[in-house]
Residue frames as a rotation matrix with the C-alpha (Angstrom) as fourth column:
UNK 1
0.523 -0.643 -0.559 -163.85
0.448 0.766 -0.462 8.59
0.725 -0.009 0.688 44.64
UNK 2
0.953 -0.182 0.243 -162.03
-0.298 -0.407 0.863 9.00
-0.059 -0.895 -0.442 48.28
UNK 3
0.341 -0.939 0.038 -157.92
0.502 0.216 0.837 9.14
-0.795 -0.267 0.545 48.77
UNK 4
0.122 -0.494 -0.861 -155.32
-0.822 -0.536 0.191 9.65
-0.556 0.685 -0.472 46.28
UNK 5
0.645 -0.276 -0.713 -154.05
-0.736 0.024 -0.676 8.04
0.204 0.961 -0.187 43.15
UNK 6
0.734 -0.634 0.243 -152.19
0.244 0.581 0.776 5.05
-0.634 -0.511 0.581 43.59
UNK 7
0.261 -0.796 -0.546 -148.42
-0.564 -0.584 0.583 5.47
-0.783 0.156 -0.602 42.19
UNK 8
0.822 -0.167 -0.545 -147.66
-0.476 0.323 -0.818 4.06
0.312 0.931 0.186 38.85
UNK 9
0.721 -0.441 0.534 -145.82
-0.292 0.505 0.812 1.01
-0.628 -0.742 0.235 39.96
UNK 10
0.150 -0.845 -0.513 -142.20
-0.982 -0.065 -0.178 0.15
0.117 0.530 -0.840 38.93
UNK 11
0.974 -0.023 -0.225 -140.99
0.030 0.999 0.029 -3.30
0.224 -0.035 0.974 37.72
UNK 12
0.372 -0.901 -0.224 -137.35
-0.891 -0.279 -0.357 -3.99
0.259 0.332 -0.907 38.52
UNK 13
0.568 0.331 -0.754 -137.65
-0.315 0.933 0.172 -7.92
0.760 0.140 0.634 39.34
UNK 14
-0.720 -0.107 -0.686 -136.91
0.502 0.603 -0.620 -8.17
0.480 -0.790 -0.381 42.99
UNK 15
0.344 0.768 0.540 -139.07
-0.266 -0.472 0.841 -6.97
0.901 -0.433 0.042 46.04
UNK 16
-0.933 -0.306 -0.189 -138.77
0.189 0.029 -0.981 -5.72
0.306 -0.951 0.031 49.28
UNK 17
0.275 0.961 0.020 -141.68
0.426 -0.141 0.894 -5.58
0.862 -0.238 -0.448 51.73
UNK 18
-0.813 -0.391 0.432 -142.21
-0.087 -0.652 -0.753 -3.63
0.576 -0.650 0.496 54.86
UNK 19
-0.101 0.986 0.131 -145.06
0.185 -0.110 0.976 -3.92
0.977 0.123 -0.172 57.12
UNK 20
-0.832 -0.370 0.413 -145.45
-0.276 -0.369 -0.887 -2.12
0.481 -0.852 0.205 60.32
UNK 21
0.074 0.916 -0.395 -147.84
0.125 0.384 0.915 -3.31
0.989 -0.117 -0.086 62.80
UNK 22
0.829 0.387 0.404 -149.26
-0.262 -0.371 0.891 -2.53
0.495 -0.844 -0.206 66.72
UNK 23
0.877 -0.453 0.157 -145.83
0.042 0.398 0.916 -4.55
-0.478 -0.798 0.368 67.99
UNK 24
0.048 -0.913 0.404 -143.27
0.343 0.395 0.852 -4.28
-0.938 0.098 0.332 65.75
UNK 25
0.102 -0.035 -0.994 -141.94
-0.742 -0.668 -0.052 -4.20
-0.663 0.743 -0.094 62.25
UNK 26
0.094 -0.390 0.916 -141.18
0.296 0.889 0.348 -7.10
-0.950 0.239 0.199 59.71
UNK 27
0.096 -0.434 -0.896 -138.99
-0.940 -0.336 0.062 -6.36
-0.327 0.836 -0.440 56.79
UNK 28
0.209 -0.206 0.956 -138.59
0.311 0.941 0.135 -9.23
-0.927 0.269 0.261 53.83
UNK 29
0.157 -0.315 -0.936 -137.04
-0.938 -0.345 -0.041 -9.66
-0.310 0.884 -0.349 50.35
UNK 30
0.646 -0.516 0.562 -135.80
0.651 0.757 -0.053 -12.34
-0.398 0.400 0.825 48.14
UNK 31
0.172 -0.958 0.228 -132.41
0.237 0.265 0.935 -13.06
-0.956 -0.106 0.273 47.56
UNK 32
0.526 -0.206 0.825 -132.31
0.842 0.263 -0.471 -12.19
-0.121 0.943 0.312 43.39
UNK 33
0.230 0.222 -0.947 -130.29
0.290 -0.945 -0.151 -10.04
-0.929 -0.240 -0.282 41.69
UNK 34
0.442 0.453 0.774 -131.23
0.807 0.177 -0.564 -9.20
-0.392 0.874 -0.287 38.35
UNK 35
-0.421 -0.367 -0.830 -129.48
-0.282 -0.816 0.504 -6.83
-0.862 0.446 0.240 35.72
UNK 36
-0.344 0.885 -0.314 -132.65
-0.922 -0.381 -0.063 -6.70
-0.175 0.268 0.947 33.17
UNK 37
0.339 0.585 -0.737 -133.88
-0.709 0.673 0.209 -10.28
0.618 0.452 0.643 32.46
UNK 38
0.320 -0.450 -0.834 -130.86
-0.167 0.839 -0.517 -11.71
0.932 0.305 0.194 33.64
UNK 39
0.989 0.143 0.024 -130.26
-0.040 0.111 0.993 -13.13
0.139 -0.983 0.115 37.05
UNK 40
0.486 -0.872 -0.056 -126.98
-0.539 -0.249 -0.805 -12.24
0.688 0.421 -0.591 38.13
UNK 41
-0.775 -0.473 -0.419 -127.04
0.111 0.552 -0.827 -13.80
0.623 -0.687 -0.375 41.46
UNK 42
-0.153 0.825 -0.544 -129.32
-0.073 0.539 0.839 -15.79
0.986 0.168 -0.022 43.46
UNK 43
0.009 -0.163 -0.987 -127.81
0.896 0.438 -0.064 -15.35
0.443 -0.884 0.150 47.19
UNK 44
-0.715 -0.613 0.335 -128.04
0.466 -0.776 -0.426 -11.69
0.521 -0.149 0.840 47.42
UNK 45
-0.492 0.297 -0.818 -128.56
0.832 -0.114 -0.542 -9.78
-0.255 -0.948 -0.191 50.93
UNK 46
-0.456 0.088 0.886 -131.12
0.609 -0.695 0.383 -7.08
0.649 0.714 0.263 50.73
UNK 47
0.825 0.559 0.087 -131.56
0.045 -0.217 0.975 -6.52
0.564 -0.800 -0.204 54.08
UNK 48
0.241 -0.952 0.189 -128.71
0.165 -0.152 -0.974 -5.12
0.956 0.267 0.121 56.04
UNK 49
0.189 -0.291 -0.938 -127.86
0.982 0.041 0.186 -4.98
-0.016 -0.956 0.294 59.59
UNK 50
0.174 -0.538 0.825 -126.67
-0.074 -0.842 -0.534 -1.16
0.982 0.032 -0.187 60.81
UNK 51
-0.689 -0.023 0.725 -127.90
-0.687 -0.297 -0.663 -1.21
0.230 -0.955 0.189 64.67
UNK 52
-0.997 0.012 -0.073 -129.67
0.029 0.970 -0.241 -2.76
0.068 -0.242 -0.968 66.99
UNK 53
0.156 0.969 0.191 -133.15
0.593 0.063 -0.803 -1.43
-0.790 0.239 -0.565 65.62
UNK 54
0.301 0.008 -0.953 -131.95
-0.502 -0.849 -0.166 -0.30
-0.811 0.529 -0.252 62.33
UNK 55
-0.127 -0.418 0.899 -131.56
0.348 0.830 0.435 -1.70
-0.929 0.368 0.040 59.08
UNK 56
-0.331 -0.072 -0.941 -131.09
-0.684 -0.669 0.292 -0.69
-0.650 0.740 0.172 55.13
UNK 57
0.187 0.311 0.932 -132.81
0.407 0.839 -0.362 -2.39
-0.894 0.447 0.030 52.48
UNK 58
-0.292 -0.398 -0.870 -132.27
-0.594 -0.638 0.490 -2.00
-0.750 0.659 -0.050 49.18
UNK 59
0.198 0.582 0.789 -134.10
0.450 0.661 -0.600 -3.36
-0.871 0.474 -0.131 45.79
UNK 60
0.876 0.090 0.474 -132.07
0.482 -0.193 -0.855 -2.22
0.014 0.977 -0.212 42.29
UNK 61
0.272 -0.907 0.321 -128.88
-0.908 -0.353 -0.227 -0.36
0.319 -0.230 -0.919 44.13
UNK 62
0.690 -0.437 -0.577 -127.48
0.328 0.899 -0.289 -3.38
0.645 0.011 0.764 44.78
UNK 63
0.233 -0.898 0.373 -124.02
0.730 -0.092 -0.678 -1.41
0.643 0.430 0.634 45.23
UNK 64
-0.272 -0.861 0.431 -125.20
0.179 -0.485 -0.856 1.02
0.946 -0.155 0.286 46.86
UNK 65
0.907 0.371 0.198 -127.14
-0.320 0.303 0.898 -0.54
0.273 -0.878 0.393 49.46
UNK 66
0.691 -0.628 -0.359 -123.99
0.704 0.698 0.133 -2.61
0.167 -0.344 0.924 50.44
UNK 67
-0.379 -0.729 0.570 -121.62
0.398 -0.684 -0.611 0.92
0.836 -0.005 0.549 50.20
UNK 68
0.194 0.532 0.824 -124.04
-0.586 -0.611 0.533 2.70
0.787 -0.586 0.193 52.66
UNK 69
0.817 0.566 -0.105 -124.14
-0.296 0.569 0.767 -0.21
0.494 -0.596 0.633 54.89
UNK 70
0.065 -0.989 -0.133 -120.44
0.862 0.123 -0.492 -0.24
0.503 -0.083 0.860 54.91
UNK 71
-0.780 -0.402 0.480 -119.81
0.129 -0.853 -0.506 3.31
0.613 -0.333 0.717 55.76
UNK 72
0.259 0.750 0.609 -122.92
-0.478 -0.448 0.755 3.71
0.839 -0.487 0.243 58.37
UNK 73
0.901 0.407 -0.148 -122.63
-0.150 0.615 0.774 0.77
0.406 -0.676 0.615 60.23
């Protein structure tokens, strides 16, 4: 068997993606945020502006994605 171990994947019921390709980057999420089962809110940003080729994502820190993004940007 060739590579490594994949990582022992975590559930925490949203998802960010990332995918980097020959021209660019493209970042996505949905919009949930859950506190265990329960959806707490359905409009939330998990993708953050900072600069004008920078951005913060954030999937379970709710709080403190949105603190960082405050104080960076």
């Amino acid at each position: 068997q060739k590579g490594f171990p994949a990582p022992k994947a975590t559930k925490t019921g949203t998802t960010i993606v990332g995918i980097i390709y020959a021209d660019g980057v493209i970042l996505g999420a949905d919009t949930r945020a859950t506190e265990n089962t329960v959806v707490s809110d359905k409009n939330c940003q998990k993708i953050h502006y900072l600069a004008g080729n920078m951005y913060c994502c954030g999937a379970g820190t709710a709080a403190d994605t949105e603190m960082t993004t405050q104080t960076v940007a």
